[in-house]
VOGU-3710 file (C-alpha; in Angstrom, 3 decimals, decimal comma):
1> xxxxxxxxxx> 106,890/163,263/78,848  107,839/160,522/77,031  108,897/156,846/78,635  112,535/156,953/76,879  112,265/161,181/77,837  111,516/160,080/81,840  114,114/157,118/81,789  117,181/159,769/80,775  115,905/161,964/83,637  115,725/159,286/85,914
11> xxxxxxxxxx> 119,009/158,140/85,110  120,482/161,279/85,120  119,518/162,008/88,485  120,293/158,751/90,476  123,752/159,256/88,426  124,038/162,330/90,101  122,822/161,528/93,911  125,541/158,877/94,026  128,448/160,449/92,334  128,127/163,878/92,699
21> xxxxxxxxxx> 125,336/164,747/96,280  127,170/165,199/98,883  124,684/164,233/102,148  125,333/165,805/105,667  125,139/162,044/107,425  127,747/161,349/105,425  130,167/163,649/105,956  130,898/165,560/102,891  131,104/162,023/101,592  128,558/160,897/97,934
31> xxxxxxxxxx> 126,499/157,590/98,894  129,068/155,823/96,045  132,302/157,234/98,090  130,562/156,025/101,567  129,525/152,394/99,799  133,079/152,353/97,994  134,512/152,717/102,179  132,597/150,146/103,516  134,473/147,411/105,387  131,429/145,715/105,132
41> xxxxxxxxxx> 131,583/141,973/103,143  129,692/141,491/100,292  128,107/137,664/98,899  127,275/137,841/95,422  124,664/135,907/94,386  124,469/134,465/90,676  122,230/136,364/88,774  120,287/133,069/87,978  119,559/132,773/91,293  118,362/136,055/91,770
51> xxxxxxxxxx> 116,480/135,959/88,542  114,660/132,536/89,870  113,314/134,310/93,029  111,340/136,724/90,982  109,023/133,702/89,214  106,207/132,024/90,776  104,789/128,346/90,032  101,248/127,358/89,797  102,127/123,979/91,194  100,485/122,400/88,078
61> xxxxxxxxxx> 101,623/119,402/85,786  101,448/120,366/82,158  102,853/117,912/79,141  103,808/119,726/76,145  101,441/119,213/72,669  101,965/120,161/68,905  100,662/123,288/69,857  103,254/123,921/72,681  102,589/124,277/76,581  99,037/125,452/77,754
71> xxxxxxxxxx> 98,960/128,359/80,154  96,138/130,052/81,039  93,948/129,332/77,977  96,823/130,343/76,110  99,611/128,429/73,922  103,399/128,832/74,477  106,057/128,122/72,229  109,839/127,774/71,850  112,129/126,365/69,215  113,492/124,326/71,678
81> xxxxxxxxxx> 109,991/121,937/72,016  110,803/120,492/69,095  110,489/116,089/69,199  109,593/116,939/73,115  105,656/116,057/72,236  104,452/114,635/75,346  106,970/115,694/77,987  105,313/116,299/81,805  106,970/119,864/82,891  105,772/122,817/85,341
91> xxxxxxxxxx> 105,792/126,367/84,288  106,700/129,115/86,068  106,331/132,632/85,225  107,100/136,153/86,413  103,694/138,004/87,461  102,494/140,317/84,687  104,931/139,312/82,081  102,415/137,419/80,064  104,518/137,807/77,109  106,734/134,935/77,940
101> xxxxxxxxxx> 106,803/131,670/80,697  109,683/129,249/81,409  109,596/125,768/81,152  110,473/123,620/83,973  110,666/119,587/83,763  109,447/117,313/86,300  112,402/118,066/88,461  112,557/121,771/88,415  115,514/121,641/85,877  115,387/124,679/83,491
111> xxxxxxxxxx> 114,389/123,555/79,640  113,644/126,732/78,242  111,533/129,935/77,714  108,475/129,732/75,740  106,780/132,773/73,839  103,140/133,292/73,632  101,719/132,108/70,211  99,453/134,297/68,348  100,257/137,364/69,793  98,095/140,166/68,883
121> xxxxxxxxxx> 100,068/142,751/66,705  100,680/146,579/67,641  97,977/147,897/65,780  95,258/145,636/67,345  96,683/146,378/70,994  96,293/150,113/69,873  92,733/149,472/68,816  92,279/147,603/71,867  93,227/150,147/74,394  91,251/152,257/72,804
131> xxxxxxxxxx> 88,108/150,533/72,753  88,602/149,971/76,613  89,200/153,680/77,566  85,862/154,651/75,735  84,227/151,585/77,397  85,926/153,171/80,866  84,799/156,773/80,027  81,232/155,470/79,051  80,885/153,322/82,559  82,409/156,413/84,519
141> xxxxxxxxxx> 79,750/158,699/82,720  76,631/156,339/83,693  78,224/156,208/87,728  77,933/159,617/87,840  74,710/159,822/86,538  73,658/157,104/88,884  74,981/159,276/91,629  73,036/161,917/90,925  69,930/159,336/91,526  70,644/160,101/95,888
151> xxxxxxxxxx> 67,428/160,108/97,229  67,260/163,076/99,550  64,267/163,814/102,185  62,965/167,001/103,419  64,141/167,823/107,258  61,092/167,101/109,306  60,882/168,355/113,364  57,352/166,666/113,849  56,013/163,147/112,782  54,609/163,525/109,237
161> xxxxxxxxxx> 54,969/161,985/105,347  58,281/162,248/104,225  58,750/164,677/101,560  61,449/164,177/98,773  63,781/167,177/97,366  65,093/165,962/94,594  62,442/166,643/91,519  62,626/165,529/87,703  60,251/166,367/85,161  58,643/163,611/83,494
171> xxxxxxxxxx> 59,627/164,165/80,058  63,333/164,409/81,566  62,424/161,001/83,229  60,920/159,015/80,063  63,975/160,533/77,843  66,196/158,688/80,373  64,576/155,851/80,341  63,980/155,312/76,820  68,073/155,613/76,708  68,252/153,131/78,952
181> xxxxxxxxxx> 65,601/150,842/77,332  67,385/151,524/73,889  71,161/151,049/75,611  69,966/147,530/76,749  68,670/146,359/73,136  71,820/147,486/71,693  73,458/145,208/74,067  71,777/142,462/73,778  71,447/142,776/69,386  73,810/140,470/67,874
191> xxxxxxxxxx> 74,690/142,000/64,603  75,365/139,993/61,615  74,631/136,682/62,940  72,099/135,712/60,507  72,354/138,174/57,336  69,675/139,489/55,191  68,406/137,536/52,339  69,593/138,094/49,343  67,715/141,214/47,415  65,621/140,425/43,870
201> xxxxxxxxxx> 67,999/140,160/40,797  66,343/143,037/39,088  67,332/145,188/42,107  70,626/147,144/41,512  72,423/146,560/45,254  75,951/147,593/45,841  78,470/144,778/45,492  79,654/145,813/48,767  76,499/145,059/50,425  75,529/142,043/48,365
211> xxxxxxxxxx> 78,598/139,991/49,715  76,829/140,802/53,142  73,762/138,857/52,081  72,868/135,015/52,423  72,660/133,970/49,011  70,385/130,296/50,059  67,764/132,286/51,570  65,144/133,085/48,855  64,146/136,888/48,058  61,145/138,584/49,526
221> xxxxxxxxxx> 58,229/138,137/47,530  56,052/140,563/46,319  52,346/139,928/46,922  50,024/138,992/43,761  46,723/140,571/43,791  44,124/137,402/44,095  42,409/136,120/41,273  38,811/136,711/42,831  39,594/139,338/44,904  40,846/143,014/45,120
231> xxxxxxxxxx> 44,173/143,834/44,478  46,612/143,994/47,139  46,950/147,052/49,218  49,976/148,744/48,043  52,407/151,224/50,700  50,502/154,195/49,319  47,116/152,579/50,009  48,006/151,622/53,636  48,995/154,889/54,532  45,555/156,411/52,788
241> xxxx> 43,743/153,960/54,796  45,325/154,571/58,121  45,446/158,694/57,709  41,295/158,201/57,144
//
């Protein structure tokens, strides 16, 4: 079901348990009929006031920059900042709404609401959740695998050498841990941080993969057979050499 999909039902069905459900403690009455009856007086509070209950304040001094108001390693903005370089204010902010923060000065007077700068668009947020649910199903996979890891023991009614039940083979256990050996490389390779030299001119390398290249680093060199000596072992030689 859909979010807009569950919000009609929703709706639909608190608009019927107060206008049309008729509860036996109330006497044939609906919950709106009993509320509408109620001698009971009411104090309505502004909804600024109610809306002010619902943020919390880190206690902290900020003063606002070119780049806005910092708040938690992250910038703020608002038209509103504009010529107000250097102002002290507080922020305060309603919990899990990092979309937005307001700004507060030095005296808890209102200035404004400030919008997070930079904020990531749709498509990376959709590339971003997913990354993190195949991160989550990956960790999930290697816990249960680790669970499976429960050392168990033989029941014993005398004093002797414990004797273990649970039994691997040991190509099962050197295929596991070469995964493991390879999972940690892979996590610890930095891709692309220093790319390959550029390949010889003569070579005929995609343009795609050229651009990929550092073009200051000199090509590989192939080796010159010495003047005096033999010539240099070539790939075929090597691989005579070691197959005899």
């Amino acid at each position: 079901m859909s979010f807009q999909a569950f919000t009609e039902e929703l709706l639909a069905w608190a608009h019927w348990w107060n206008t049309e459900h008729r509860p036996a403690e109330l006497d044939g009455a609906t919950p709106l009929e009993a509320w509408q009856s109620d001698p009971t007086p009411l104090n309505d509070v502004p909804a600024q006031d109610v809306w002010s209950f619902t943020l919390e304040d880190d206690g902290r001094r900020r003063t606002i920059t070119s780049h806005g108001v910092r708040f938690r390693n992250r910038d703020y903005l608002a038209d509103w900042m504009t010529g107000q370089a250097g102002r002290t204010v507080t922020v305060r902010f309603m919990p899990h709404h990092d979309h937005e923060i307001e700004i507060c000065d030095a005296h808890s007077r209102h200035l404004g609401t400030a919008y997070l700068a930079d904020a990531a668009t749709p498509e990376q947020l959709s590339a971003l959740r997913q990354a993190r649910s195949r991160r989550a199903h990956r960790l999930r996979a290697e816990a249960k695998a680790a669970e499976k890891l429960r050392v168990r023991f033989a029941p014993a009614t005398v004093s002797q050498k414990t004797r273990r039940l649970d039994a691997l083979t040991s190509s099962q256990a050197e295929a596991e841990l070469a995964r493991d050996a390879t999972r940690e490389l892979s996590d610890l390779a930095l891709p692309d941080v220093i790319p390959p030299a550029a390949p010889p001119a003569d070579w005929r390398t995609p343009p795609s993969l050229a651009t990929r290249t550092t073009p200051g680093r000199p090509s590989p060199v192939l080796s010159e057979p010495a003047a005096d000596g033999p010539p240099a072992p070539t790939a075929q030689t090597a691989e005579d050499g070691d197959a005899s």
